[in-house]
C-alpha positions as CSV (number, residue, x, y, z in Angstrom):
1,X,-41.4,-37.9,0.8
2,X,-38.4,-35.6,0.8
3,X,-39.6,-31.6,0.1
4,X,-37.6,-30.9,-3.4
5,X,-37.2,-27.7,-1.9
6,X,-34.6,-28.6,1.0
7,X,-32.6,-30.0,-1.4
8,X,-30.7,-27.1,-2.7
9,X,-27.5,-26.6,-1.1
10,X,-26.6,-24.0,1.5
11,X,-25.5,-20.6,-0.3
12,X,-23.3,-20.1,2.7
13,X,-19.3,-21.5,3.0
14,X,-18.2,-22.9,5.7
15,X,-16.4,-21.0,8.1
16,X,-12.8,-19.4,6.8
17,X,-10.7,-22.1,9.4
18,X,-12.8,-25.2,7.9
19,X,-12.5,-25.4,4.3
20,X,-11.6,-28.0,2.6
21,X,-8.5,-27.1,0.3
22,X,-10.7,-27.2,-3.2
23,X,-12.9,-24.4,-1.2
24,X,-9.8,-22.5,-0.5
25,X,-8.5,-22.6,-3.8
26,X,-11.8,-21.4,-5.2
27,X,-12.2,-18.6,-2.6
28,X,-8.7,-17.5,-1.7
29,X,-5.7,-14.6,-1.7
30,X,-2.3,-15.2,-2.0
31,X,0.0,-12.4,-0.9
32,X,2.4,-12.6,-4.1
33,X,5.7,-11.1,-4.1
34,X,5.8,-10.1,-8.1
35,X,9.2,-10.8,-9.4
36,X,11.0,-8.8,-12.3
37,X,10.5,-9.0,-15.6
38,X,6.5,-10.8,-16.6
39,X,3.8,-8.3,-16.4
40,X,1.4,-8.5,-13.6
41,X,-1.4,-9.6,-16.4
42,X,1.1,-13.0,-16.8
43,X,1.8,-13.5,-13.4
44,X,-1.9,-13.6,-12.7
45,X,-2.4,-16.3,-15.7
46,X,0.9,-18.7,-14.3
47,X,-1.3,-18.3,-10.8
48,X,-4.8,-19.5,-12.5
49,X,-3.0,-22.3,-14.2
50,X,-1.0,-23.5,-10.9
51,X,-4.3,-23.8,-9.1
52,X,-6.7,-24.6,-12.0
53,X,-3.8,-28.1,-12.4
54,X,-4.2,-29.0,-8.1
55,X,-8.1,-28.7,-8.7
56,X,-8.5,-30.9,-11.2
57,X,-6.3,-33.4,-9.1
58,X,-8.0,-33.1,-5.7
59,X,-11.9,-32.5,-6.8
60,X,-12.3,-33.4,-10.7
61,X,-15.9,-33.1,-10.2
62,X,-15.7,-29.2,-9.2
63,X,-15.3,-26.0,-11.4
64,X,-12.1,-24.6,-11.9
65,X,-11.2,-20.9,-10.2
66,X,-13.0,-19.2,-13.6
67,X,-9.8,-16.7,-12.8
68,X,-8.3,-14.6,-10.6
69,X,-7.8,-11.2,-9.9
70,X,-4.6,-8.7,-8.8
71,X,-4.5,-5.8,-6.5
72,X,-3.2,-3.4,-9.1
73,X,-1.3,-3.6,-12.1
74,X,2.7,-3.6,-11.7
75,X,5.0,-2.7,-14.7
76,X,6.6,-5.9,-15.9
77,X,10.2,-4.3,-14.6
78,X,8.5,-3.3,-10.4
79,X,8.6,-6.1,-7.9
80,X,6.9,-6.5,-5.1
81,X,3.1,-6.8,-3.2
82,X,0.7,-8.3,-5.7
83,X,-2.2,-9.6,-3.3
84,X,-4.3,-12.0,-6.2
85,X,-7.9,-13.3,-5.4
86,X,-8.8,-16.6,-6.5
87,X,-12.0,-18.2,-8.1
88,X,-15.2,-16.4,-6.7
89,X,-13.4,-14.0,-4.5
90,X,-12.4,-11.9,-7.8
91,X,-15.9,-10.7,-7.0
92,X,-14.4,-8.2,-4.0
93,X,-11.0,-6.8,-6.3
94,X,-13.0,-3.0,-5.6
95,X,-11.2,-3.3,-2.1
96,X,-7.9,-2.6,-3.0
97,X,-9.1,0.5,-4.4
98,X,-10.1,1.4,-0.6
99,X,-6.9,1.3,1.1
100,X,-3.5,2.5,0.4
101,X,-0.2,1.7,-1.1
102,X,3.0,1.8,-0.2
103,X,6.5,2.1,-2.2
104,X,9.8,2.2,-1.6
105,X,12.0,4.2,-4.9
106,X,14.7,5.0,-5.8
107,X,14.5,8.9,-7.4
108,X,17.0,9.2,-9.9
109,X,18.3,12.6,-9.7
110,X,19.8,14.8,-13.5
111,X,21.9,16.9,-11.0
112,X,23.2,17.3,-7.7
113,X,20.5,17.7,-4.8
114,X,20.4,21.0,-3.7
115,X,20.7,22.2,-0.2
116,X,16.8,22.6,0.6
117,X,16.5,18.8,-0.9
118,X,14.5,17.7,2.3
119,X,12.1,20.5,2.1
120,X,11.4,19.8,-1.4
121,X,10.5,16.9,-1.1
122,X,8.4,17.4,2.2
123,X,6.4,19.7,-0.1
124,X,5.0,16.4,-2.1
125,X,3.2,15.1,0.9
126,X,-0.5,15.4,1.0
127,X,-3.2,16.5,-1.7
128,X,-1.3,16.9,-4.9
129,X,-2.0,17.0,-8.6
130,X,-1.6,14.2,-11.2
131,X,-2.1,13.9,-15.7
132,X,-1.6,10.5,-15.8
133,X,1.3,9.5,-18.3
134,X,0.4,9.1,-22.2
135,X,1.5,4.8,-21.6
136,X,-1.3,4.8,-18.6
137,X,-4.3,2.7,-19.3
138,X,-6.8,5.7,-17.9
139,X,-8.0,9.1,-19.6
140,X,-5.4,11.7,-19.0
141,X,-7.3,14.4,-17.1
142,X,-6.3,16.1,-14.3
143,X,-7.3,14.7,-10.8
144,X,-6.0,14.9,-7.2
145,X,-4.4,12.2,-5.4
146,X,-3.0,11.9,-1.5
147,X,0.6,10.9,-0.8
148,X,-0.3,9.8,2.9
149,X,4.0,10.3,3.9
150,X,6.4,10.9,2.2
151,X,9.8,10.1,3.6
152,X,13.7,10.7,2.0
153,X,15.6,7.4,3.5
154,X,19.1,8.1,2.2
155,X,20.6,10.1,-0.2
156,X,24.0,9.0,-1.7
157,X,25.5,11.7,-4.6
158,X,22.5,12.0,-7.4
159,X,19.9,9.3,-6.2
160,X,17.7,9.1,-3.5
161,X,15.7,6.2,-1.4
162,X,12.0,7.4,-0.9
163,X,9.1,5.7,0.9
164,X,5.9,6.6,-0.3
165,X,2.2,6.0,1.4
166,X,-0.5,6.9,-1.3
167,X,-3.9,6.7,-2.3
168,X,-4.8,4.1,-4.8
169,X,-4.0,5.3,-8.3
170,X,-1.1,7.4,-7.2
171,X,1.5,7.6,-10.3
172,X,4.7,7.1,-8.4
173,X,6.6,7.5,-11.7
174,X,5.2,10.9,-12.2
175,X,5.6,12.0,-8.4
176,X,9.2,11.1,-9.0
177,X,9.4,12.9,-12.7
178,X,7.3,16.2,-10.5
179,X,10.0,16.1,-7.2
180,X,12.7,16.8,-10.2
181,X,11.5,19.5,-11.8
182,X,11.1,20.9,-8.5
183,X,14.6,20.6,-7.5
184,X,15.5,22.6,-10.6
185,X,17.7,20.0,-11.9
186,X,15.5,17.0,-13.1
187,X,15.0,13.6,-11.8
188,X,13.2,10.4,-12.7
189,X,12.3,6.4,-11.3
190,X,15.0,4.0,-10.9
191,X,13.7,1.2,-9.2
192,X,10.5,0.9,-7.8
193,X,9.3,-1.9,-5.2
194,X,5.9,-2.0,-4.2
195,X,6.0,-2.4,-0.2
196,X,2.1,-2.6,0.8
197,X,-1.5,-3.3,-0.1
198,X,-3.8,-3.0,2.5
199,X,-4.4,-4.8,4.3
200,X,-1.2,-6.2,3.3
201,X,2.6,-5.6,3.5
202,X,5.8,-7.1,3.0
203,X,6.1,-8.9,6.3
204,X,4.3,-12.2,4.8
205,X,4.8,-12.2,0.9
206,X,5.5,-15.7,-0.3
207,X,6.8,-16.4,-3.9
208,X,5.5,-18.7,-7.2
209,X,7.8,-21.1,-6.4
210,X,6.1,-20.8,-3.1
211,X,3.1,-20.9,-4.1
212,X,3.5,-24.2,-6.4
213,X,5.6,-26.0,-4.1
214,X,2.6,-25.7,-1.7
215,X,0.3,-27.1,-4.4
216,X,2.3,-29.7,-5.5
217,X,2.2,-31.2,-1.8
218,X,-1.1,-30.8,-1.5
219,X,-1.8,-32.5,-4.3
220,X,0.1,-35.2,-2.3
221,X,-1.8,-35.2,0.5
222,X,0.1,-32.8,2.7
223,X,-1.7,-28.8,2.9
224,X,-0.1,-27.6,5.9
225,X,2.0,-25.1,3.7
226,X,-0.4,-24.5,1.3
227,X,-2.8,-23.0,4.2
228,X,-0.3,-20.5,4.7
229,X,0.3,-19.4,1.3
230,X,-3.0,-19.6,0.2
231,X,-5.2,-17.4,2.7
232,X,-9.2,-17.5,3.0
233,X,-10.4,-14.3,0.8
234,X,-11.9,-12.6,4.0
235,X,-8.3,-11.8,5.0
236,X,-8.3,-9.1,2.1
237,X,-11.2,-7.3,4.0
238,X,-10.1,-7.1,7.4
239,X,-9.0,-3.4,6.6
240,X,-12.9,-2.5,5.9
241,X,-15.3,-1.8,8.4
242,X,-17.4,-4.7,9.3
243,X,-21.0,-5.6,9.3
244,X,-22.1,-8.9,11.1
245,X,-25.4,-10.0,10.1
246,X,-27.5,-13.4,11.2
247,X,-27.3,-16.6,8.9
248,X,-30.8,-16.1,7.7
249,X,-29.9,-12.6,6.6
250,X,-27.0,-13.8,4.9
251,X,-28.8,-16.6,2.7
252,X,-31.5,-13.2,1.6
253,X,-28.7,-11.8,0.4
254,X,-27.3,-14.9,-1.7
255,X,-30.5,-14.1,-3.7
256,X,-30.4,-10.7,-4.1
257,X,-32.1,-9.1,-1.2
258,X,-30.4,-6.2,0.8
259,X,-29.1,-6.6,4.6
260,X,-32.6,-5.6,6.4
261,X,-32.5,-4.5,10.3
262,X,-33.7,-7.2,11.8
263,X,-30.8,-9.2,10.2
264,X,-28.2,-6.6,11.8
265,X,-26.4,-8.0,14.6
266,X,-23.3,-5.4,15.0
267,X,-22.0,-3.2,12.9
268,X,-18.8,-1.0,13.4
269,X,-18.7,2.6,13.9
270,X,-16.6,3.1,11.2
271,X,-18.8,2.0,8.6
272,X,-21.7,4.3,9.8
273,X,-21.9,7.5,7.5
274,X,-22.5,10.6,9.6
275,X,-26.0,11.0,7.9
276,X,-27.3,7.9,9.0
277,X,-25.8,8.5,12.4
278,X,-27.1,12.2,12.6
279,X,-30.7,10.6,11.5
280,X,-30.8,8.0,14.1
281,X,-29.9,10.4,16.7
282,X,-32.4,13.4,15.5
283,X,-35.0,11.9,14.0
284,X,-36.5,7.9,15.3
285,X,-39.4,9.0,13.7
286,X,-38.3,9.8,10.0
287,X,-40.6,8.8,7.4
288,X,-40.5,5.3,6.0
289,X,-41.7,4.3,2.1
290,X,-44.4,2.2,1.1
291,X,-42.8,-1.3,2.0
292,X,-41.8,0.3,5.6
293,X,-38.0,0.5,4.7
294,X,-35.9,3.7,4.9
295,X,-35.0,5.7,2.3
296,X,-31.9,4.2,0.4
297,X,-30.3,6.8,-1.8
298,X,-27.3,8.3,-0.7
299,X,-27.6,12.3,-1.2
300,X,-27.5,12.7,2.8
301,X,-23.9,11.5,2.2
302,X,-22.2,11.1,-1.5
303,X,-19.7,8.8,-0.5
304,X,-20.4,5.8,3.0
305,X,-17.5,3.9,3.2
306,X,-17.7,0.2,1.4
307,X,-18.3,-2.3,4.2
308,X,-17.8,-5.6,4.3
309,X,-20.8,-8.0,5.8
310,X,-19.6,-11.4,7.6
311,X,-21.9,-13.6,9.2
312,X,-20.9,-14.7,13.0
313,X,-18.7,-17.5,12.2
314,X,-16.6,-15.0,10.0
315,X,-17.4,-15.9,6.3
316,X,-17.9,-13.2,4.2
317,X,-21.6,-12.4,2.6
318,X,-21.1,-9.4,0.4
319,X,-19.8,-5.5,0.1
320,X,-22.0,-2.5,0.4
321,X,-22.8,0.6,2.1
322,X,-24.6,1.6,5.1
323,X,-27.5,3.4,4.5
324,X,-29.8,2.9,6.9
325,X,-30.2,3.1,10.8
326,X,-28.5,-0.6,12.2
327,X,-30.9,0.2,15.1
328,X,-33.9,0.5,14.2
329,X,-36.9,-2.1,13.7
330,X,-37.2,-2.4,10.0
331,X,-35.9,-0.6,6.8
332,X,-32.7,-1.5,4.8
333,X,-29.2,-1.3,6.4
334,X,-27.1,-2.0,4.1
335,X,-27.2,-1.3,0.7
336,X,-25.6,-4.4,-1.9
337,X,-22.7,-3.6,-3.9
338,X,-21.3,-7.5,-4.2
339,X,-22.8,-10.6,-3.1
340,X,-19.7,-12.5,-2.1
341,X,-21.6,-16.5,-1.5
């Protein structure tokens, strides 16, 4: 008699090269070049629908994507890089938030530039201060935000080409507005094209009419372009440190459970905070809690970088932070913050 119990299915995909198209719909990124003119919001919806119309052509049976997600809202009138996750892997949209952006603007100057133009400008790059604008969807309080580089391409009589490397949440509109009142004379955004979310760029951006070409010949049989439009969702973490961890470990974690040691099979040194490093190295002996697993808050170190856990075969299992020794015999690793399966 079959055991009722090795009937439910395997939490765990298969691997990112073998899916079936249906499971790369539903656990996908598409590397969208955003056009002029809808809002990111409506682009997002026209995606959903594309996707949601091939699904219920090639597996009527399955769910639909239940949505997707963006890498960052774009004013309707700014074009460019709009990575968009698909079905489940809405669940990892935090990682945009990890990396940086990049834009290329123009700066629309209210007077001639002056001589030290360059050196103004140059000034902008690093640490600097930001109020978001009274139309931003946040609470206007001052914060701090890192323009990465900060170059002038060209300037022809009262505008200027910038590139611009930020932090996530950067308001280029103000940067531009702040360079002007710098210069004396006033400036503010023409056009603005986004350039770059990591882990993507420009380099590979494919179009809606890309995107439902590829899904109407799928829907005929033929996926070969729609592979290359639509990517596995794991190809929107490959800028994160990694965490491999066993199969068994993996299907823990599809309940709930943390990444223990004994399901660590390499982690990178990236994603090791120096706390936990600086333990392991000075202390093999610390103090364990009541179930035998180390201590899991993070006061040692406010702020481990988000990993990302794969399993050997290169599916992703989930997001979280390392907070314990990958070393030692027992104790939690890695604490969850999404369960990806």
């Amino acid at each position: 008699m079959t055991d009722p119990f090795d009937a439910d299915p395997d939490p765990l995909r298969a691997p990112p090269g073998e899916r079936s198209v249906p499971e790369l719909l539903r656990f996908g990124v598409v590397n969208l070049d955003k056009p002029a003119g809808p809002s990111s919001h409506q682009v997002s919806a026209w995606v959903r629908d594309a996707i949601d119309e091939t699904l219920a052509t090639l597996d009527p049976e399955g769910p639909p994507t239940r949505g997707v997600a963006h890498s960052g809202t774009l004013d309707p009138k700014v074009t460019g890089c709009l990575p968009t996750l698909t079905g489940d892997a809405t669940r990892m949209a935090q990682v945009f938030l990890e990396g940086a952006k990049e834009y290329v603007a123009v700066l629309e100057l209210h007077g001639s530039p002056p001589s030290d133009f360059r050196e103004v400008v140059a000034e902008f790059e690093g640490e600097i201060y930001q109020k978001p604008p009274r139309k931003s969807a946040v609470s206007r309080r001052l914060r701090t935000r890192t323009v990465h580089e900060l170059d002038l391409l060209e300037v022809a009589d009262r505008r200027a080409l910038l590139r611009i490397r930020c932090e996530s949440g950067t308001y280029v509109r103000k940067l531009c507005h702040d360079i002007g009142l710098a210069t004396g004379g006033g400036a503010h955004m023409g056009h603005l094209r986004r350039s770059a979310t990591d882990p993507f760029d420009d380099r590979d951006l494919r179009t809606l009419q890309d995107l439902v070409d590829a899904l109407a010949w799928a829907g005929d049989g033929d996926d070969a372009l729609l592979r290359e439009v639509v990517r596995p969702a794991e190809d929107a973490l490959a800028h994160l440190p990694a965490v491999t961890v066993a199969r068994s470990a993996a299907r823990s974690v599809a309940t709930g459970a943390p990444v223990y040691a004994p399901g660590v099979i390499d982690v990178d040194d990236a994603a090791i905070p120096a706390a936990v490093r600086d333990d392991a190295s000075n202390d093999s002996d610390a103090p364990t809690d009541t179930d035998g697993d180390a201590p899991t808050d993070r006061d040692t170190d406010p702020d481990p970088p988000l990993a990302a856990c794969f399993t050997p075969d290169g599916t992703a299992v989930c997001l979280g932070r390392v907070v314990g020794d990958p070393d030692a015999e027992n104790g939690t690793v890695v604490a969850l913050e999404r369960v990806l399966l």
